[in-house]
MIVEXKOL-231656 format. One line per 3 residues: their letters; for each residue z, y, x of C-alpha. Coordinates in Angstrom, 3 decimals, decimal comma. Layout:
a	Z:Y:X ~ ...
END
This chain:
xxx	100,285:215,930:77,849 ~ 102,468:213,370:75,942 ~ 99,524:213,731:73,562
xxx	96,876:212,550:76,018 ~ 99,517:210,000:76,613 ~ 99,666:208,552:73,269
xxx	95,775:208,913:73,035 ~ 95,714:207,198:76,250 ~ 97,869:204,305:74,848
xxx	96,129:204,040:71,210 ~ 93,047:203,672:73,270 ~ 94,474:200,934:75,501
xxx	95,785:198,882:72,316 ~ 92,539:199,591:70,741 ~ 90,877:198,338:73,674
xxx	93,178:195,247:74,012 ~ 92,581:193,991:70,330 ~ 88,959:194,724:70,878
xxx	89,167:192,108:73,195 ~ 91,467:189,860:71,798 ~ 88,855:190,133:68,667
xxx	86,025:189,263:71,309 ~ 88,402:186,490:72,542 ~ 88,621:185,212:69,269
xxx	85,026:185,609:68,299 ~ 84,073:183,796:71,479 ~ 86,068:180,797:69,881
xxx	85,128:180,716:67,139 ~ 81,602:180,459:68,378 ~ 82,621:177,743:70,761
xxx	83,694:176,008:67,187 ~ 80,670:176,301:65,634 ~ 78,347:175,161:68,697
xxx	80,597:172,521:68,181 ~ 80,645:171,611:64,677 ~ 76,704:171,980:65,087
xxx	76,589:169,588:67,475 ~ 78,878:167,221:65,063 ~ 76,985:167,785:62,392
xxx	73,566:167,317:64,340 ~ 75,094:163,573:65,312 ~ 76,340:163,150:61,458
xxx	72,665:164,020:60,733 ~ 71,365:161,901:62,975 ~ 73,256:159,155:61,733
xxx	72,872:159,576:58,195 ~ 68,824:159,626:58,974 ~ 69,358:156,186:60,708
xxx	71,577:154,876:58,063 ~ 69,325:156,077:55,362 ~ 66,296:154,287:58,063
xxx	68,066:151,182:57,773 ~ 68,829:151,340:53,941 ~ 64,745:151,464:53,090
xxx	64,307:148,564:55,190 ~ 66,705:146,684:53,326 ~ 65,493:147,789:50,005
xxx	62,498:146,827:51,561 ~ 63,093:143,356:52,261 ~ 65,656:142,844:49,342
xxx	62,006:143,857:47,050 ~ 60,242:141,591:49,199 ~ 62,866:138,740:49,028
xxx	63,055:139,435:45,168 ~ 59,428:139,216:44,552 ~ 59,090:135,768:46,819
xxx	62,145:134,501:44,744 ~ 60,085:135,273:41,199 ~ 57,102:133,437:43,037
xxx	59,106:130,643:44,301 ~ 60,475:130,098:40,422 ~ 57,094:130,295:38,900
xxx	55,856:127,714:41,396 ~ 58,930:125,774:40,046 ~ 57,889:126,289:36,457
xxx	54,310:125,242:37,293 ~ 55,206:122,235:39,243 ~ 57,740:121,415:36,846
xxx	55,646:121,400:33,885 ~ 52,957:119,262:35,643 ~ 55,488:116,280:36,236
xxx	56,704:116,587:32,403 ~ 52,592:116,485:32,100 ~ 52,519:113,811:34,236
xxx	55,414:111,809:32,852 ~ 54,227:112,122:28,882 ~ 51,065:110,935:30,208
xxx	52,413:107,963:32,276 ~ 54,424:106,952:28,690 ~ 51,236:107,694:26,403
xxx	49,108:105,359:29,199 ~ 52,086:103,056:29,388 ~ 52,320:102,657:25,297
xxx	48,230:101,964:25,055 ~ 48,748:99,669:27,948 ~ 51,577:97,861:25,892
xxx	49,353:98,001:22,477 ~ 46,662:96,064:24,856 ~ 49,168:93,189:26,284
xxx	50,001:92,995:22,598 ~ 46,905:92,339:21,429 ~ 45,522:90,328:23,943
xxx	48,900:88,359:23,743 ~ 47,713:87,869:20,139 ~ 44,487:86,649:20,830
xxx	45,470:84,202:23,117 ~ 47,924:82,893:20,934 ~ 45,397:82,604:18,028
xxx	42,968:81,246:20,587 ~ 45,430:78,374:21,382 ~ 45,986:77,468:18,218
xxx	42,506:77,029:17,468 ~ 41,971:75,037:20,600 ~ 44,966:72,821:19,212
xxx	43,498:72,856:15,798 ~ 40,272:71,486:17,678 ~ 41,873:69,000:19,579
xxx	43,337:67,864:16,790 ~ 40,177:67,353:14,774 ~ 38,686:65,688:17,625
xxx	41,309:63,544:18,103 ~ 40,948:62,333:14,237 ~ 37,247:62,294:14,419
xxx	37,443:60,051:17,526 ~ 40,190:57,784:15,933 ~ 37,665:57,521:12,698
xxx	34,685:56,776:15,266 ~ 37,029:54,478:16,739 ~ 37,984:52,489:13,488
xx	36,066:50,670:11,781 ~ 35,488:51,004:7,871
END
């Protein structure tokens, strides 16, 4: 009988930590459904972060490529003023050459008008006096 008694108890304490294991199985399953769900959300936000982080790559390639347009537009304007400017000095410099030379003939014409006047004065003055 004492036996059946200790059979009877072994059973119960097998019996008890089979539940106690179930207890503990139980959760640790809780934990998981919930470190699923955790990780689930972490995944979720990691796909929106990683969302967000092509549209900024996005638009910083975008942004960069404008910017290299924007500096070649520079270049290109830039290098039509310098255009512009050497050929404001080159007109400027023929321009001057011409006041020059024209300055030049007018001063040559006035002394020949002088010269002229001068001769007519003396051939008037010889008309004018008699031999």
């Amino acid at each position: 009988m004492q036996c059946k008694f200790v059979q009877a108890i072994n059973i119960l304490f097998s019996i008890f930590a089979f539940l106690l294991i179930i207890e503990d199985y139980k959760k640790l399953e809780a934990k998981v459904a919930d470190s699923e769900v955790y990780v689930t959300k972490i995944l979720g936000m990691k796909t929106q972060v990683e969302e967000k982080k092509k549209i900024i790559t996005e638009d910083y390639e975008k942004l960069k490529l404008k910017i290299a347009n924007l500096e070649e537009q520079y270049l290109k304007e830039k290098q039509i003023i310098i255009d512009d400017n050497q050929n404001l000095k080159t007109d400027i410099s023929e321009k001057d050459k011409v006041i020059a030379k024209l300055t030049s003939q007018v001063e040559e014409q006035l002394q020949n008008e002088k010269q002229i006047i001068t001769e007519l004065k003396c051939l008037i003055m010889n008309c004018i006096q008699p031999n």
